[in-house]
C-alpha positions in Angstrom: 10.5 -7.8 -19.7 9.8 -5.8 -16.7 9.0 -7.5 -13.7 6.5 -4.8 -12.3 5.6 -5.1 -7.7 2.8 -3.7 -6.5 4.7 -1.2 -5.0 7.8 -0.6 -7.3 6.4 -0.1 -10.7 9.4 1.3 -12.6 9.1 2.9 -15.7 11.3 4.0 -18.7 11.0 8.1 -17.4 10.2 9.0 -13.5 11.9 6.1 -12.2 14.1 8.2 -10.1 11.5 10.0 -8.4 8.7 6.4 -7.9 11.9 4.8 -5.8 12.6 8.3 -4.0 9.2 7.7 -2.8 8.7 5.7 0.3 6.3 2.4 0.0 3.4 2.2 2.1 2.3 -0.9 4.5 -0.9 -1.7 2.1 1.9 -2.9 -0.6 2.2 -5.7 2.0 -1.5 -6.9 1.4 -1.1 -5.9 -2.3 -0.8 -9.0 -5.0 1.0 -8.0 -8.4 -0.5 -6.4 -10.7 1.4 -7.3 -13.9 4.6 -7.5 -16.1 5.4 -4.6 -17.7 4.3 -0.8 -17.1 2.8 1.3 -20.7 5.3 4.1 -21.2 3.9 7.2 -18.6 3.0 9.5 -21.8 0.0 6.9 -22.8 -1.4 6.6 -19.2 -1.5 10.9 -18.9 -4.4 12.9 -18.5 -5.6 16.7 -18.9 -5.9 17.9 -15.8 -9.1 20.4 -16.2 -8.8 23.6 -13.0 -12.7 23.4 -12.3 -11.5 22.7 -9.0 -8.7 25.1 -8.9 -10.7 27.8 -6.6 -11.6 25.4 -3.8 -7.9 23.9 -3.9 -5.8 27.2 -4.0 -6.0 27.2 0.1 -4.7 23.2 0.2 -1.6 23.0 1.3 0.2 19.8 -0.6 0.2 16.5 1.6 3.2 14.5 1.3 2.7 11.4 -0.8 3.3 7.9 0.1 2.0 5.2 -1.9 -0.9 3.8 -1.0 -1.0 0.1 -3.3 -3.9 -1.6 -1.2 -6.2 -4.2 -2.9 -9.5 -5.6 -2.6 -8.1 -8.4 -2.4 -8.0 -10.1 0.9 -5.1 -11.0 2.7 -6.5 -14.7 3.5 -7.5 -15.1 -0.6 -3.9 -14.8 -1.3 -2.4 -17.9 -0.9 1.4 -19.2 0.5 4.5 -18.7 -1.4 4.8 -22.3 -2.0 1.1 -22.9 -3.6 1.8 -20.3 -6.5 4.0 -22.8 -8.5 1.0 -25.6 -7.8 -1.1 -22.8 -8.7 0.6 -22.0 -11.9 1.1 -25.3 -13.1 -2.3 -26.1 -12.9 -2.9 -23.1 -15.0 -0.2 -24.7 -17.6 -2.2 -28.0 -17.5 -5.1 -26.3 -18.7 -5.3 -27.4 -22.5 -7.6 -25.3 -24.3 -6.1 -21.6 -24.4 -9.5 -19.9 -24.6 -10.3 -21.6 -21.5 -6.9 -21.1 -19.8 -7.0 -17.3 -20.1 -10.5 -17.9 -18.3 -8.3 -19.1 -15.8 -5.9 -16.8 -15.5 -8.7 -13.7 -15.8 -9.9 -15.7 -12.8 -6.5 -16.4 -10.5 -4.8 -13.3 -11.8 -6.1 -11.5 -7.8 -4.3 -14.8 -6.1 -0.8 -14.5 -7.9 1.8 -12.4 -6.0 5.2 -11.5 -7.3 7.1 -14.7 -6.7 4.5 -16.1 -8.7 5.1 -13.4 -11.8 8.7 -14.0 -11.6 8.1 -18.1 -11.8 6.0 -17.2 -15.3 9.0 -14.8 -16.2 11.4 -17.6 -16.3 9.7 -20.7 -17.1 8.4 -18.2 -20.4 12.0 -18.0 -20.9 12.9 -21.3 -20.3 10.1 -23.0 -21.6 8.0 -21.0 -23.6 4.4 -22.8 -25.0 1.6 -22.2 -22.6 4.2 -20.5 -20.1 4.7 -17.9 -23.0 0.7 -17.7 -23.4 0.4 -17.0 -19.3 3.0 -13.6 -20.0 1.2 -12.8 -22.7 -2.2 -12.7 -21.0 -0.5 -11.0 -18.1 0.8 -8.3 -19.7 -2.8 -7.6 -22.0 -4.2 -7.9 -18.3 -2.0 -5.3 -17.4 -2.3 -3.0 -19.9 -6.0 -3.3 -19.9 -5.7 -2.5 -15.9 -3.9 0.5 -16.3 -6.4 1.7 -19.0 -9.4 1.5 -17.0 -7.1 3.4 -14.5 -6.9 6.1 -16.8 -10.7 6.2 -17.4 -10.8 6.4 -13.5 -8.7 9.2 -13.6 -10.5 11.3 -16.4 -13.5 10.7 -14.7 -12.8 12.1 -11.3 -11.1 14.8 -13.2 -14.7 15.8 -14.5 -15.9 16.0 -11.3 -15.9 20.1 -11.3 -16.1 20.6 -7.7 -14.2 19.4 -4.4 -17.5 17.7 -2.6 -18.5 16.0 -5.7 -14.9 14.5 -6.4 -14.7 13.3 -3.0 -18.1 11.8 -3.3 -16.4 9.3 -6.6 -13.4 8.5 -4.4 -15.2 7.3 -1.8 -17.5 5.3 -4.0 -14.5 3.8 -6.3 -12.7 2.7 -3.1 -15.8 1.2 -1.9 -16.6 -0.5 -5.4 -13.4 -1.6 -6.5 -12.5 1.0 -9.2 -10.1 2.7 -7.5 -7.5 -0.5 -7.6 -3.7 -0.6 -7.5 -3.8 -0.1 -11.5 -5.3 3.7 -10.3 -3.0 4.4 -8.2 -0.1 3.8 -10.5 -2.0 5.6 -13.1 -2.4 8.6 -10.5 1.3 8.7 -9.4 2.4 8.8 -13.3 0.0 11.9 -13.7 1.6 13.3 -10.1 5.1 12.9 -11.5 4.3 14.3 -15.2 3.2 17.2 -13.2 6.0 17.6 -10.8 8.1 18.1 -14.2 6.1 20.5 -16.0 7.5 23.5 -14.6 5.4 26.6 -14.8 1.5 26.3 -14.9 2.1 22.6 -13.7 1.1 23.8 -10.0 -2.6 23.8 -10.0 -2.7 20.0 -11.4 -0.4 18.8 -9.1 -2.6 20.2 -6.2 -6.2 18.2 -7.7 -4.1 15.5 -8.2 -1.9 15.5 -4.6 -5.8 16.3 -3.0 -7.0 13.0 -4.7 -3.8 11.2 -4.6 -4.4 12.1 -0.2 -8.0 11.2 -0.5 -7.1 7.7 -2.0 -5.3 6.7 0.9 -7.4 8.3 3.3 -10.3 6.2 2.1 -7.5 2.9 1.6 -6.9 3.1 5.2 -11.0 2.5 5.9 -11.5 -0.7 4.2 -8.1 -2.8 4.8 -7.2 -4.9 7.5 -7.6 -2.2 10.5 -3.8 -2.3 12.1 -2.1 -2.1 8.2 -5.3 1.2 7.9 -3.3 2.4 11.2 0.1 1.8 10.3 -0.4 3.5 7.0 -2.2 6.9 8.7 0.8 6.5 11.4 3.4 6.5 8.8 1.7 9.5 7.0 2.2 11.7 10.3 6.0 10.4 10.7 6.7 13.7 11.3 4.0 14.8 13.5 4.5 13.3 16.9 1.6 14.6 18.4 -1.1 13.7 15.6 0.9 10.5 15.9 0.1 10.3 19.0 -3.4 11.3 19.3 -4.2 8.7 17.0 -2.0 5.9 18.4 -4.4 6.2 22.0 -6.9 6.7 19.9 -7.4 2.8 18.4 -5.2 1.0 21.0 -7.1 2.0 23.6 -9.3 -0.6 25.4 -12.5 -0.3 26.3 -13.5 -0.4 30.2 -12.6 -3.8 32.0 -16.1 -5.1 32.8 -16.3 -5.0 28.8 -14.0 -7.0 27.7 -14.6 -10.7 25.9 -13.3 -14.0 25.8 -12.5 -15.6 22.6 -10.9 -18.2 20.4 -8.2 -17.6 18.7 -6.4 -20.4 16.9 -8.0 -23.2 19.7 -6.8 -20.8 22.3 -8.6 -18.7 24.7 -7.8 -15.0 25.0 -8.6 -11.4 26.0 -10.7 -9.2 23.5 -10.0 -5.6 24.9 -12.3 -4.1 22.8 -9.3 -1.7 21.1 -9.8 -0.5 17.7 -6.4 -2.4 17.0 -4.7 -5.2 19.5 -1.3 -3.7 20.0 -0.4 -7.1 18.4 -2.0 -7.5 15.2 -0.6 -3.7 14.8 3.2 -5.4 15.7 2.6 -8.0 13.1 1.3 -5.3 10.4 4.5 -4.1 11.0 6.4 -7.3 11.1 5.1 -8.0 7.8 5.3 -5.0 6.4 9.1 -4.5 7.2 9.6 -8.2 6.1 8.3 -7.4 2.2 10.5 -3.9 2.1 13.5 -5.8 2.8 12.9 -8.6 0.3 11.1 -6.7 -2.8 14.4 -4.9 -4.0 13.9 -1.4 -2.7 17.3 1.3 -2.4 19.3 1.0 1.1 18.4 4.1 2.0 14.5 3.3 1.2 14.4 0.5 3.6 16.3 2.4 6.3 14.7 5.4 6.1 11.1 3.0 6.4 12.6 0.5 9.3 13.8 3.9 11.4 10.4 5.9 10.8 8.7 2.0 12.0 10.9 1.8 14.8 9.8 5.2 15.5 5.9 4.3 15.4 6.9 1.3 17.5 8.0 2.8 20.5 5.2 5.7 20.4 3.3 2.8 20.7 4.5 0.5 22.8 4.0 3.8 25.6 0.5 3.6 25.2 0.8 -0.1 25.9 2.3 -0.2 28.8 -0.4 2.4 29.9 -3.4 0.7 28.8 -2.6 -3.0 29.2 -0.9 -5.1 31.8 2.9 -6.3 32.0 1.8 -9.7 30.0 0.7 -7.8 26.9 3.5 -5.4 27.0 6.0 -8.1 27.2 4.3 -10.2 24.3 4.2 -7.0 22.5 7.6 -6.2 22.8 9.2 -9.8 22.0 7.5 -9.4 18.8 9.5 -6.8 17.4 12.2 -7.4 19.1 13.5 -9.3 16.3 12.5 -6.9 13.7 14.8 -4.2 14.9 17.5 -5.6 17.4 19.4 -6.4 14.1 19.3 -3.4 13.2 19.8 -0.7 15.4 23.2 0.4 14.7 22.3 0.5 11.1 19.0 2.7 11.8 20.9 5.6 13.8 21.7 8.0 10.2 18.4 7.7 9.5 17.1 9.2 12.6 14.7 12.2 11.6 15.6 15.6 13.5 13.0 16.5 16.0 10.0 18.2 14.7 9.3 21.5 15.1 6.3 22.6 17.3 2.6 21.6 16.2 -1.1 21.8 16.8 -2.9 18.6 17.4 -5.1 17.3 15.4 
């Protein structure tokens, strides 16, 4: 069996082009979504051109995969709880009732915990067996109702009304990490179709841009920030504009005091503390490296990072006084210092001139 990461599903075709792809900083907050992908041909959809008019002026927006969850970071629990977690599960006698179970954990597992239930199914088989089983009917009914999602924005027949259900499916829940796999399977069926191929891939790049667009509104703010920074990697100014944008404090006599884990701090007021947006990153860069992604697809997202970081750390030492810069700094030191020689072929060439957003 396939072990399947929320941001690394692999299937039988499009392989290549899923890991060519670079991951996003949701996959971070994302828990696992199951074992074992359906082959791309059974999650496909007909792609109707109602839309085609109003898309024939959209220019294509590059595609990075957006994997966030409604699940909140602070649900999910530690590494070392999942085997607890799972064992418990186990203990559960009746199998009816442990499937409840499962149907009702399946949000807290992550993917050390699928890979435990991988090899104590191998190992062990019984109940552990039962647990793969109902993760893999879990996932296969996950990526159904993604394909439902699909048809049914695909229905939409015009731009405002399409955007209108992606906004409401983010909000709701329906537009869940299952989608987006669905959605990306659809993107890269159409990337291969050659000839008359063109008009799907726009409707499905416009809602595959939309997604993330709306993504970025209800996760944690700095990993919403880090995500729309990462889509303008290549746009220093937008980059820019939008970095002073949410780190920007708000006037002095504003600011707050507050608690933070028994200690008493600064509230600036920013959209995003220049530190939870350094430990976004931290954490972000931290599951990349571990989760089995190419060389070149962890470079190529530690540079473009490094890259955000420094933008950032400019409007820091503008905003906020030598303390914060400092603290800000010494956090990702130790991110990149071990690094930098490593990160220098994966530099991007400067952009070419823009307008600003």
């Amino acid at each position: 069996l396939l072990l399947v990461l929320a941001a690394t599903f692999s299937f039988a075709a499009g392989t290549h082009q899923r890991r060519s792809r670079l991951p996003s900083p949701a996959f971070a907050l994302s828990p696992a979504i199951g074992l074992r992908a359906p082959a791309r041909s059974a999650c496909t959809v007909p792609v109707a051109t109602t839309c085609s008019r109003q898309l024939q002026r959209t220019s294509r927006a590059p595609l990075i995969s957006l994997q966030a969850s409604s699940t909140s970071p602070s649900a999910v629990p530690p590494e070392e709880t999942q085997e607890q977690l799972l064992a418990e599960l186990v203990g559960v006698e009746d199998k009816d009732e442990r499937m409840k179970a499962l149907r009702k954990m399946h949000p807290l597992l992550n993917n050390e915990g699928l890979s435990l239930v991988l090899q104590r199914a191998e190992s062990e088989g019984g109940a552990w067996a039962e647990v793969l089983e109902g993760l893999q009917k879990m996932t296969e009914e996950a990526m159904e109702r993604g394909k439902g999602t699909l048809e049914e924005l695909l229905k939409s027949g015009e731009i405002n009304v399409l955007d209108r259900k992606i906004v409401e499916g983010v909000k709701k829940g329906g537009i869940d990490p299952a989608f987006v796999q669905v959605l990306e399977m659809n993107i890269a069926a159409a990337e291969e179709g050659g000839s008359g191929s063109e008009m799907s891939l726009q409707i499905l790049s416009h809602i595959y841009t939309r997604v993330q667009e709306e993504m970025e509104k209800v996760v944690d703010p700095a990993v919403g920030l880090l995500h729309r920074l990462l889509r303008q990697v290549e746009q220093p100014g937008i980059r820019n504009n939008i970095l002073e944008k949410y780190l920007k404090p708000k006037p002095e006599d504003e600011w707050e005091m507050t608690f933070v884990d028994g200690d008493m701090v600064t509230d600036f007021g920013a959209d995003v503390d220049p530190l939870k947006l350094s430990a976004a990153m931290s954490t972000y860069l931290g599951r990349i490296r571990d989760e089995g992604f190419d060389e070149d697809v962890v470079g190529q997202t530690y540079a473009d990072c490094r890259v955000i970081a420094k933008d950032a750390r400019v409007w820091v030492e503008q905003f906020y006084d030598e303390e914060m810069l400092d603290d800000y700094t010494e956090s990702l030191t130790p991110v990149f210092q071990p690094v930098l020689k490593t990160l220098e072929k994966y530099e991007r060439p400067p952009a070419p001139p823009e307008d600003d957003e």
